[in-house]
C-alpha positions, 0 to 999 in steps of 0.5 A, spaced: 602 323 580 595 320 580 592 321 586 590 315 587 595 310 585 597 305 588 604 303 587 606 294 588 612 291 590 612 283 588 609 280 583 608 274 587 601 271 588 599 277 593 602 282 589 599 279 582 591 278 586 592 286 589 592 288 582 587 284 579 582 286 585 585 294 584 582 293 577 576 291 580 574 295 583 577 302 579 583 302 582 590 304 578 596 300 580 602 298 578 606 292 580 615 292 580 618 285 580 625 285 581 626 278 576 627 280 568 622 274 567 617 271 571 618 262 570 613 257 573 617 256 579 615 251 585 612 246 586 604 244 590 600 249 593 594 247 596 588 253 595 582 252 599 575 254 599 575 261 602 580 263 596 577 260 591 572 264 592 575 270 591 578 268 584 571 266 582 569 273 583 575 275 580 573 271 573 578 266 574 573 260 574 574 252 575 576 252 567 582 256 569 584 252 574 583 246 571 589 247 567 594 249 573 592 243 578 586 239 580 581 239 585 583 237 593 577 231 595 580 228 601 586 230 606 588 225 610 592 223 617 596 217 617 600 214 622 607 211 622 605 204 622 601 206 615 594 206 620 589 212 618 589 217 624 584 222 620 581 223 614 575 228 611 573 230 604 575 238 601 571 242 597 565 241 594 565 233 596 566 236 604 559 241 602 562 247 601 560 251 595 567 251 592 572 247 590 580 246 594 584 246 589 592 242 589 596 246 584 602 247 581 605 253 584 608 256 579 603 255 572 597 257 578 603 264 578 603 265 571 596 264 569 595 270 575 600 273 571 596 273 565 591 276 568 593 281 569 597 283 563 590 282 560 586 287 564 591 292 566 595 292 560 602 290 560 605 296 563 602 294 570 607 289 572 614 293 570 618 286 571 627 288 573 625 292 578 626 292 585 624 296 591 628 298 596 625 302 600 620 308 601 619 315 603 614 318 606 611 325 604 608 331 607 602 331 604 600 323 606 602 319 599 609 315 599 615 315 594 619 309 594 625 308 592 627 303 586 633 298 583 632 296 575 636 290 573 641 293 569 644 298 576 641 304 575 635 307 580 630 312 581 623 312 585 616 313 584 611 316 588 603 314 588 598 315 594 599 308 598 604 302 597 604 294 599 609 290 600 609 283 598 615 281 596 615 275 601 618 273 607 626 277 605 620 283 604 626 290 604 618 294 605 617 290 612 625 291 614 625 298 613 618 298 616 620 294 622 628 294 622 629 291 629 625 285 627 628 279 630 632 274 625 628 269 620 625 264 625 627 256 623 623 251 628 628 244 627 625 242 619 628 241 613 623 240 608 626 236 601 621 237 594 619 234 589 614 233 583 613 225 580 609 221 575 605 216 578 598 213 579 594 218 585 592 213 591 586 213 596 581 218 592 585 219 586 586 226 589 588 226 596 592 230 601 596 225 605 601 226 612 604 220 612 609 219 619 610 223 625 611 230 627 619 230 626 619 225 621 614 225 615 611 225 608 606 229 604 603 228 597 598 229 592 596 230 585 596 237 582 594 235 575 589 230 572 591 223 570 593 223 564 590 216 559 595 212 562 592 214 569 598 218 571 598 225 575 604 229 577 604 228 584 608 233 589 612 230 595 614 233 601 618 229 604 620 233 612 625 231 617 626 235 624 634 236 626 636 238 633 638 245 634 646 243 632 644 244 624 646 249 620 639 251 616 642 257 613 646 251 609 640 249 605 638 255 602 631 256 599 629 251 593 636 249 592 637 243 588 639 237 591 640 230 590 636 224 592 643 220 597 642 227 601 636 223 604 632 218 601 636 213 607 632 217 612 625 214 608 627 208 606 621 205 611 615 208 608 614 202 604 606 200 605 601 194 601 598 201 599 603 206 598 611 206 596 614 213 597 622 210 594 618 208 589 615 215 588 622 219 590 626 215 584 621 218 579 622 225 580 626 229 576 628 234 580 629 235 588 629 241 591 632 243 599 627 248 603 628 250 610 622 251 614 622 258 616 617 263 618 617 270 621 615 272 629 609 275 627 609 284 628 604 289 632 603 291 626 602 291 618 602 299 617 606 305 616 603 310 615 601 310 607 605 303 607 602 297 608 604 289 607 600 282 605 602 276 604 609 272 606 611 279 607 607 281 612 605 273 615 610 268 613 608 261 615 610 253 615 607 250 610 603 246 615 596 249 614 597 249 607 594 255 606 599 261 605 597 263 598 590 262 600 592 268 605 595 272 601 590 272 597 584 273 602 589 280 604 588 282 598 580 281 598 580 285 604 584 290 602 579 292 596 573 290 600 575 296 606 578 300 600 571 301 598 569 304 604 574 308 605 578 310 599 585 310 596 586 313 603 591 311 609 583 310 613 584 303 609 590 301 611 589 302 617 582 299 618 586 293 613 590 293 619 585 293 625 582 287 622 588 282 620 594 283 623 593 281 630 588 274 627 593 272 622 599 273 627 596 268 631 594 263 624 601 264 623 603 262 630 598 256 631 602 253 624 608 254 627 605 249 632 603 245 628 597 247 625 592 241 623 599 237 623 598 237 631 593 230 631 601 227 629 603 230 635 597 228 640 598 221 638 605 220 639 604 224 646 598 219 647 602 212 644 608 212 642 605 213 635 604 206 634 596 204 635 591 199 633 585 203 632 585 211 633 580 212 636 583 208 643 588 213 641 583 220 640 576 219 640 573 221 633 570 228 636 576 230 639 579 229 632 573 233 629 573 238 633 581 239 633 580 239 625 574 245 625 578 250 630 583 249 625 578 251 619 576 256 623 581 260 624 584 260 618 578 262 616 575 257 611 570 253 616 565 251 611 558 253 614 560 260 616 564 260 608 558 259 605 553 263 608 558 269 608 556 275 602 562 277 597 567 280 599 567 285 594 559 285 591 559 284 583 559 291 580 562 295 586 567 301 584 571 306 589 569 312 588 574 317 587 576 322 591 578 330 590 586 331 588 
């Protein structure tokens, strides 16, 4: 065993950032990915300015990025009654110094795939291979224990091992074993991607209905010479608690009649979304779930990040940003503190306990919580917002969000890198 070895369970985007920003910073790693091929699964994500940062100084530019999605320049609040509630600009339209990007998820996963094999080599992602579990040895290092695609099984020690292998993570369960269940909140989400012209700014976010009843789309690729994008849709409905969730699976296909009726009205002079919903190819089923958040991310040499360590709705839209900011900030610490328990632990010190509250405040809602507001405050039916929820109310609900998700853009931008160009870890003594 190298010393130093770092060992990753889950290629996802957590995983796959953890071992580019590993290589970065002259730390040997290797990702185990229980599927024999990835695929471009999924559908949108939204990437926001804080983690863009971080994949530009990974070398992964607006060039890269271009190719997978297109820069977010509004996000948008509208009413039931199709009125706007709250509207602001993203990225570099909104002042920061770098774009929020709208993005397929899974081309966005297959070009951080790409990287990595291109940087660390294909022996770096052992695809077929899943980890069930983990030994903690004597001398400080850590053995986990491994199930390849065709049966067999066998284990690989290294010096510290991150599980990031979601919100179904074997890492966080032998962890935390007595975990309460997966956590659903009453919402059924239906998604999909369809061709159509984008709408407002030609790349607007937008939350279209109530709290329990709801849309959100926007493009994530560029028009094409007809004027056409692929626009992704979240169509959301809350349940009373009699449902059975667990019947929905996760992205398990489904068909327009299972719920189309219950959207028939969002027809508007500016938007048709029964229009937009018979354009889509294929629809898919998803849950929302999330995870009670934990008193802590570690064991020892045995660390998590993203979904595995902070499942969270979707209604911050900042998932994958998160995950990608724990992998920054493990590699910043690492170059303090070494390959070396001490990091995780200070990883863990520092993240844990904001991002569980993150994690708990989009259960909440997360920015979604104006829709809230408006139907305590009128029924959700208005003639001028601003009656309903004066505009520095709004303001000011909008940047608490910003700020504890960690992309408040004054703050963003005169923050230094997080890992400074050049930095290597210095290895320790075998």
């Amino acid at each position: 065993m190298q010393h130093d070895h770092v060992l990753i369970a889950g290629g996802g985007i957590a995983g796959l950032t953890l071992a580019l920003t590993l290589h970065q910073i002259g730390v040997p790693c290797t990702v185990y990915e229980s599927v024999r091929e990835l695929k471009p699964l999924g559908v949108g994500i939204n990437i926001q300015p804080n983690a863009i940062r971080e994949l530009e100084d990974l070398g992964i530019g607006e060039g890269e990025l271009d190719e997978v999605g297109i820069p977010a320049r509004e996000w948008a609040l509208v009413g039931l009654n199709g009125k706007d509630i709250y509207s602001e600009p993203r990225g570099k339209l909104a002042g920061y110094n770098w774009h929020q990007y709208a993005v397929h998820r899974g081309k966005f996963h297959l070009m951080l795939y790409a990287r990595v094999l291109e940087r660390l080599g294909r022996d770096a992602v052992q695809l077929g291979h899943k980890i069930t579990g983990y030994r903690k040895e004597a001398d400080g290092s850590v053995t986990a224990q491994l199930v390849r695609a065709d049966g067999t099984s066998g284990e690989v020690s290294g010096a510290l091992l991150f599980g990031a292998e979601g919100i179904h993570s074997e890492v966080r369960a032998q962890m935390h074993p007595d975990q309460p269940d997966i956590h659903w909140g009453g919402t059924i989400m239906w998604r999909g991607t369809a061709r159509s012209v984008p709408i407002r700014s030609g790349s607007s976010f937008v939350g279209l209905g109530t709290s329990r009843h709801r849309v959100v789309f926007y493009p994530i690729s560029h028009p094409d010479k007809n004027g056409l994008a692929d626009i992704n849709w979240i169509a959301e409905k809350t349940f009373d608690d009699t449902h059975d969730w667990t019947k929905s699976g996760w992205f398990r296909e489904a068909h327009l009649a299972d719920f189309a009726h219950d959207f028939s009205d969002f027809v508007y002079d500016w938007f048709n979304l029964p229009e937009l919903l018979q354009k889509s190819e294929k629809v898919y089923e998803n849950p929302m779930i999330d995870r009670d958040p934990l008193p802590t991310w570690v064991d020892g040499p045995v660390a998590l990040l993203g979904d595995a360590a902070h499942p969270m709705y979707p209604t911050g839209s900042n998932g994958a940003s998160q995950a990608i900011i724990d992998a920054r900030v493990i590699g910043r610490i690492m170059l303090d503190h070494g390959v070396s328990q001490a990091s995780l632990a200070a990883y863990d010190q520092e993240m844990c306990g904001p991002v569980g509250g993150l994690a708990l405040r989009n259960r909440g809602a997360g920015p979604f919580g104006l829709l809230n507001m408006v139907e305590e405050r009128c029924g959700g039916v208005f003639e001028n917002i601003d009656e309903v929820i004066p505009p520095a109310e709004r303001s000011e609900f909008m940047l608490a969000y910003q700020k504890a998700a960690g992309f408040a853009r004054d703050t963003l931008n005169a923050a230094p890198r997080t890992i400074p160009e050049g930095a290597k870890v210095v290895e320790l003594a075998a």
